[in-house]
C-alpha positions in Angstrom: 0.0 0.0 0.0 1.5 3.5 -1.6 1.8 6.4 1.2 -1.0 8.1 -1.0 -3.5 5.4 -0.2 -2.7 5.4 3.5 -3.7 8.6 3.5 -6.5 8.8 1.6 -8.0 5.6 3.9 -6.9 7.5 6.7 -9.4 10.8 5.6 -12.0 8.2 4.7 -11.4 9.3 1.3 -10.6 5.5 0.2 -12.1 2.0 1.2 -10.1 0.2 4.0 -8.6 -3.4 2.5 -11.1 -6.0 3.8 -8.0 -8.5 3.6 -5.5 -6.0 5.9 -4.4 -7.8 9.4 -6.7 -5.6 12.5 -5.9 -5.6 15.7 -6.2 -3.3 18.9 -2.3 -1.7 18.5 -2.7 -0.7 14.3 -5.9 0.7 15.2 -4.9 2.8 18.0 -2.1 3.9 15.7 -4.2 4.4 12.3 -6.4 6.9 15.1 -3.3 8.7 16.0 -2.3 8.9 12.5 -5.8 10.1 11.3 -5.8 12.7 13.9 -2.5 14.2 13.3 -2.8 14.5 9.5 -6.4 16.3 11.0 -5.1 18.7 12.8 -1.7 19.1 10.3 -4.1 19.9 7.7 -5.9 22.9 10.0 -2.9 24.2 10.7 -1.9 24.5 7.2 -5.5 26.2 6.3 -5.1 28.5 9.5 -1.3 29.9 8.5 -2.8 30.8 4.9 -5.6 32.7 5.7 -3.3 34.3 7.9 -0.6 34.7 5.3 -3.2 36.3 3.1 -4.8 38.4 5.6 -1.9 40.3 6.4 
């Protein structure tokens, strides 16, 4: 699985492989992951609205 897909399933953009092993430490980590790239992404909208409001 490309680094592209990954994220895309992580932003629910792409179905999850039915056949992928699932247990309770990947899916803590896949929810760690999902949130960071969250809150990566806000950041990145919040510094250019400020770059173009000033």
């Amino acid at each position: 699985m490309s680094i592209r897909d990954q994220i895309l399933t992580y932003l629910y953009l792409k179905k999850r492989d039915p056949n992928a092993p699932l247990n309770t430490n990947i899916r803590l980590m896949h929810g760690m992951n999902r949130i960071s790239i969250f809150i990566f992404l806000i950041a990145i909208i919040v510094m250019i609205v400020r770059l173009f409001r000033h």
